[in-house]
N, C-alpha and C positions, 0 to 999 in steps of 0.2 A: 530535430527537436532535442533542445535540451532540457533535463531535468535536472533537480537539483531539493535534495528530500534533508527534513531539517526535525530538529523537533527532540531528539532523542535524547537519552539518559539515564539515571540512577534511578530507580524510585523501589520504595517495597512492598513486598505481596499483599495484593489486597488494594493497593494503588491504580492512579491514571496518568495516564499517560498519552498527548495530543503529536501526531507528526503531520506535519506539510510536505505534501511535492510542488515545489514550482515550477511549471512549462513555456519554454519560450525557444521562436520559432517553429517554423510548420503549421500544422493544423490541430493543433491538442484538444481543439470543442469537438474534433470530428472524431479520436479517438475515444478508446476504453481506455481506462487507465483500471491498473492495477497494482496493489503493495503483496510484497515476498518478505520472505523471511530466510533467511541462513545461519544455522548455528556453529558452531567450530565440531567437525569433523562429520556436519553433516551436510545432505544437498539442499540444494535453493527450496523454499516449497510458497505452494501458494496458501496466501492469508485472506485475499478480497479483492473483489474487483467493480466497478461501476461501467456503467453504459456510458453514452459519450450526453445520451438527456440525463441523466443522473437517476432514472427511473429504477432501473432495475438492478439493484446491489446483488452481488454473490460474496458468499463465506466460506469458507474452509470449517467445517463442522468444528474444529478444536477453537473457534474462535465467536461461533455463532453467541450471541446474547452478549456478549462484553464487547465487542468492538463494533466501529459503526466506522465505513466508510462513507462518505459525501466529495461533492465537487463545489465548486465557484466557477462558471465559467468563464464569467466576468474580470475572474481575477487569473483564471489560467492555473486553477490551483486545486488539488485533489486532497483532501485529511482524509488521517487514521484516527479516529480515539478511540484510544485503550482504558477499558475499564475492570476491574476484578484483577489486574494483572497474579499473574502467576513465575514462577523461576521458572516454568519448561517456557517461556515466553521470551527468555532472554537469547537474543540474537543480533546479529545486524539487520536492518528491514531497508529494502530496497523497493522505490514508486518506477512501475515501468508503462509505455505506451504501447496497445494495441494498432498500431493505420491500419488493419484491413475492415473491411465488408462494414466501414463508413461509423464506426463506434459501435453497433446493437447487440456484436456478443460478447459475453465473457469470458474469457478465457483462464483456465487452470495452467496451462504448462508451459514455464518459463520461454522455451522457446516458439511461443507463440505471442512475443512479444518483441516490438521494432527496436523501441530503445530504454534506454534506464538509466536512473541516476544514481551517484556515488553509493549511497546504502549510511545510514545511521545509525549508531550501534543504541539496544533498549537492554538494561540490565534490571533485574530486576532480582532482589535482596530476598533470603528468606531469612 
């Protein structure tokens, strides 16, 4: 599976902000998808994840109420909208695939993830 996460950029606090992962190859309806985040000098962490029906979203507490993940599965394609952004927000964010146990969990930890895409950098001005 490839991904491929797009979407990112300048915007300032109090801003939004929309990313894309696009999936192609393999089975991406069957997975979870999932977006990270990595700041400079610190580790990957998790932001949000979705089931592979798009039913059951998770958040990373620091992110609950402003961002809203969703899928297309039609399209092969997972969003992030970011809203309220804030400057601890500013990172590169990386969309990755769950394959196991058929898409139904979400997963928190980076290596509980098969594959990922390039990563998009979101700055975010105070």
């Amino acid at each position: 599976v490839q991904l491929q996460a797009s979407g990112g950029g300048l915007v300032q606090t109090g801003g939004s902000l929309g990313l894309s992962c696009a999936a192609s190859g393999g089975s991406p309806r069957n997975y979870a998808m999932g977006w990270f985040r990595q700041a400079p000098g610190k580790e990957r962490a998790f932001v949000a994840a979705i089931t592979a029906n798009g039913r059951s979203p998770n958040y990373d507490d620091s992110v609950k109420g402003r961002f809203t993940i969703s899928r297309d599965n039609a399209k092969n394609t997972v969003y992030l909208q970011m809203s309220g952004l804030k400057p601890e927000d500013t990172a590169v964010y990386y969309c990755a695939a769950d394959s196991r146990f058929g898409g139904v969990i979400t997963a928190q930890r980076p290596v509980e993830y098969d594959f990922w895409g390039q990563g998009t950098q979101v700055t975010v001005s105070s």
